[in-house]
C-alpha positions in Angstrom: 38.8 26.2 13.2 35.4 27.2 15.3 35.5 25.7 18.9 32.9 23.0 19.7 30.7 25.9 20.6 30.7 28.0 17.4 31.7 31.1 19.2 33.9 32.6 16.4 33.6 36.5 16.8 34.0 36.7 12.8 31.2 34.3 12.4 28.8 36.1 14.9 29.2 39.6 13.7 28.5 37.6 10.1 25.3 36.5 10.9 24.2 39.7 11.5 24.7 41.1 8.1 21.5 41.4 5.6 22.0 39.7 2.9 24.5 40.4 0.5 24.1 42.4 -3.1 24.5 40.2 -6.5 27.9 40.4 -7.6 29.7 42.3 -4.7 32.6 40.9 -2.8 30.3 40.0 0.1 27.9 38.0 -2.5 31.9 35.9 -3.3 32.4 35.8 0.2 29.2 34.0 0.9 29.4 31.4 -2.3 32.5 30.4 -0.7 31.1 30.1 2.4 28.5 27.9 1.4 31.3 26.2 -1.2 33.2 25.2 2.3 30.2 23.8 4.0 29.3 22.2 0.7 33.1 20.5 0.6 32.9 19.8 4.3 29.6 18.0 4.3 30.4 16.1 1.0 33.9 14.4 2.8 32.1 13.5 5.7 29.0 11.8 4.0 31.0 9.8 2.1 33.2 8.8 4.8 30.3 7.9 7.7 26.5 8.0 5.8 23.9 10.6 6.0 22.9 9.2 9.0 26.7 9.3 10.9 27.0 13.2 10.5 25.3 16.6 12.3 25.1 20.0 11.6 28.0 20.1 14.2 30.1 17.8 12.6 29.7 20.0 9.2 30.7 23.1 10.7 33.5 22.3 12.8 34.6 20.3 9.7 34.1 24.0 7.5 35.2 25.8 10.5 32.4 28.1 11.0 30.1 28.6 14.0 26.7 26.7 14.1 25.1 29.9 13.2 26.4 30.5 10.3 25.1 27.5 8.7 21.5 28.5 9.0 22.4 31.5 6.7 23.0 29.5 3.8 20.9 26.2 4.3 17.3 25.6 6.3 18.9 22.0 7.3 21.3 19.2 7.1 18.6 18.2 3.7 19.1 21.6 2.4 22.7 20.9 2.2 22.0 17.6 0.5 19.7 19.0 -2.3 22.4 21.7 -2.9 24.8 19.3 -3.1 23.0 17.0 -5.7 21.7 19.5 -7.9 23.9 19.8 -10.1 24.1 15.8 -11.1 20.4 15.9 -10.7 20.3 18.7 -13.9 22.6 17.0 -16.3 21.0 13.4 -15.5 17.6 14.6 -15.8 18.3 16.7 -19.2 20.0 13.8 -20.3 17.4 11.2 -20.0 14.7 13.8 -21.1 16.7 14.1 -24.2 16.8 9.9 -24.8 13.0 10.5 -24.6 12.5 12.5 -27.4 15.2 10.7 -29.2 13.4 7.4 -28.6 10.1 9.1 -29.3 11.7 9.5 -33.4 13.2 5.8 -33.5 12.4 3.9 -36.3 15.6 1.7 -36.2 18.1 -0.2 -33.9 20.5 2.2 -35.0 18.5 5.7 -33.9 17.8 3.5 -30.1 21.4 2.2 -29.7 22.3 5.9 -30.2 19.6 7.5 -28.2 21.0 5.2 -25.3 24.7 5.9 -26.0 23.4 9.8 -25.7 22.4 8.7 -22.1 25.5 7.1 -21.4 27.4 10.4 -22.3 25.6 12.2 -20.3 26.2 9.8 -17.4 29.9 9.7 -18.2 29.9 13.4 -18.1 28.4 13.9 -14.2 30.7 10.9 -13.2 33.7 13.0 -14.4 32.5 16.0 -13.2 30.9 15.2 -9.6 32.3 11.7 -8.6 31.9 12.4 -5.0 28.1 13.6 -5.3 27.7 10.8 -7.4 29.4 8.6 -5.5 27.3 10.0 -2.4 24.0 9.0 -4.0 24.8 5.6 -4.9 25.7 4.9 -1.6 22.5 6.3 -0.3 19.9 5.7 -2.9 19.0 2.1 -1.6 18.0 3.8 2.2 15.3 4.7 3.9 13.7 8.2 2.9 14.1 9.6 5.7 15.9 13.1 7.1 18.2 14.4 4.8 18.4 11.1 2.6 14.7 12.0 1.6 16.4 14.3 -1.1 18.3 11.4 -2.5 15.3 9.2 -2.8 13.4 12.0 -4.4 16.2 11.8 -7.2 16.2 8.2 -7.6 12.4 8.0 -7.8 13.2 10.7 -10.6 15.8 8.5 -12.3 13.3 5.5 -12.2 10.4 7.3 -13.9 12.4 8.3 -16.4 14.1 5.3 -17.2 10.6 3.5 -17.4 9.5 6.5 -19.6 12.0 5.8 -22.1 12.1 2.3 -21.9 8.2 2.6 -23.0 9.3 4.8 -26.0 11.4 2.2 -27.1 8.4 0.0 -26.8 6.4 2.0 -28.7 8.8 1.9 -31.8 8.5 -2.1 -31.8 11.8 -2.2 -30.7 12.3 -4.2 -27.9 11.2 -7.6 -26.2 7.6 -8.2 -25.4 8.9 -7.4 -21.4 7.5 -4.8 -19.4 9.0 -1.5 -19.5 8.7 -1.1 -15.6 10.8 -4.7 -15.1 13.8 -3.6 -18.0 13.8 -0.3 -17.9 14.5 -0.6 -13.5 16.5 -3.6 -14.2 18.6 -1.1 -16.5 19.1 1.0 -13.7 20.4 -0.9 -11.0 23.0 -2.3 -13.6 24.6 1.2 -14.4 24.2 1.8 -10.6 26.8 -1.0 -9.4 28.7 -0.5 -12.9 29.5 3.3 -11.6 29.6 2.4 -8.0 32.4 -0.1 -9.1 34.3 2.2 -11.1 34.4 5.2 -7.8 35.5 2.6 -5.7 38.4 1.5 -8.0 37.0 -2.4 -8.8 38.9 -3.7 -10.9 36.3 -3.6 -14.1 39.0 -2.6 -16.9 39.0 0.8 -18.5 35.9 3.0 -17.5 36.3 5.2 -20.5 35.0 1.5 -22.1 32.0 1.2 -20.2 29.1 3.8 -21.8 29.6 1.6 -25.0 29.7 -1.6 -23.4 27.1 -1.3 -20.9 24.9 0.1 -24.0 25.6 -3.0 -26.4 25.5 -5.2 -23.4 21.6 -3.7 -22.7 20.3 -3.4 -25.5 21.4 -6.0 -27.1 19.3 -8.2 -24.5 16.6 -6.5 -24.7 15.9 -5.6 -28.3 13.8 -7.8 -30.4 15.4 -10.6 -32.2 15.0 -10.6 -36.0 12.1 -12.9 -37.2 11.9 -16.4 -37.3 14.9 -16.4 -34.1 14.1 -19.8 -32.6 13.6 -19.1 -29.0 11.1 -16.3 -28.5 8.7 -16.4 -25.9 6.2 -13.9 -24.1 8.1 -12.3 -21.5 5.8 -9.4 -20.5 4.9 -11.2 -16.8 1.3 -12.8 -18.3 0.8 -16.1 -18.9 2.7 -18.1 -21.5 0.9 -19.0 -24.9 0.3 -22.2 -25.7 
């Protein structure tokens, strides 16, 4: 482990170095490197906030000297963006994809399928990157601010997105009269907790269940009744009709 003053003689002569070739042993060395700091950071997020942890705490965490942070990241947000980038790919491609799916849907069957593709895709990060996941749901509702300004980035991301879609659907005539801004957000912050519950072991029954049932559950409130459904009523946040 580096001493509280980062004075490893390995790490010193390291920083140093130019930059390493594509696909040499020092290139490994330094993708582990940054692995470590990535690994480091990650555990300590999740266990005291953005907010609770320095560059110090990362690296003595890694063990590596100060300095050799700076060779793979500008700043403690750096570190953050690398660490999300990953979930922030597949979420993105995935939600891009429902787009264009939604964009083609002429029947409940094509949405509820263009949402389950979403839900996959979801499933899929959780599985893979539950602690970067499980990092961003913590810190999405914060301030932007220092390094949580990357995770607000991606949740303004997610948001767009899920309105996007949520107006496709609209498009195809088939959804409720309510505005894609209120359902498609509201949409959001319920597959937020759902997956927030499931990383911190609520009991919620059998998260392999919960794609499918979050989907029905959704869509099933928001898509537009069959005609002549006694109950309907303008819910688009404009006046009621007489």
């Amino acid at each position: 482990m580096a001493s509280r003053s980062g004075t490893r003689a390995g790490d010193a002569q390291e920083t140093d170095k130019p930059p390493a070739r594509a696909g040499g042993r020092r290139e490994a060395h330094r993708r582990e490197r940054a692995q470590s700091l990535e690994d480091a950071a990650l555990k300590l997020f999740l266990e005291r906030g953005l907010d609770g942890v320095t560059i110090d705490d990362i690296t003595q965490a890694a063990g590596v000297a100060k300095g050799t942070f700076y060779r793979y990241f500008d700043d403690k947000a750096a570190l953050v963006d690398a660490l999300l980038e990953p979930v922030r790919r597949e979420l993105l491609a995935g939600l891009e994809t429902c787009g264009h799916a939604l964009a083609d849907a002429r029947n409940v069957e094509a949405m509820f399928d263009a949402y389950r593709a979403v839900a996959a895709v979801i499933a899929s990060a959780l599985l893979q990157y539950p602690g970067v996941v499980r990092l961003y749901l913590q810190e999405c509702r914060g301030p932007a601010v220092g390094a949580r300004t990357k995770v607000a980035e991606l949740a303004r991301l997610v948001a767009r997105h899920a309105v996007d879609i949520t107006q496709k659907a609209h498009t195809s005539g088939l959804l409720r009269p309510i505005r894609p801004a209120v359902s498609g957000l509201a949409v959001v912050g319920a597959v937020e907790r759902l997956l927030l519950a499931v990383l911190s072991e609520e009991d919620i029954g059998n998260p392999l269940e919960l794609p499918d049932a979050l989907t029905t559950l959704v869509l099933d409130g928001l898509r537009l009744p069959p005609e002549g459904r006694p109950g309907r009523r303008k819910l688009d946040g404009g006046p009621k009709r007489p």
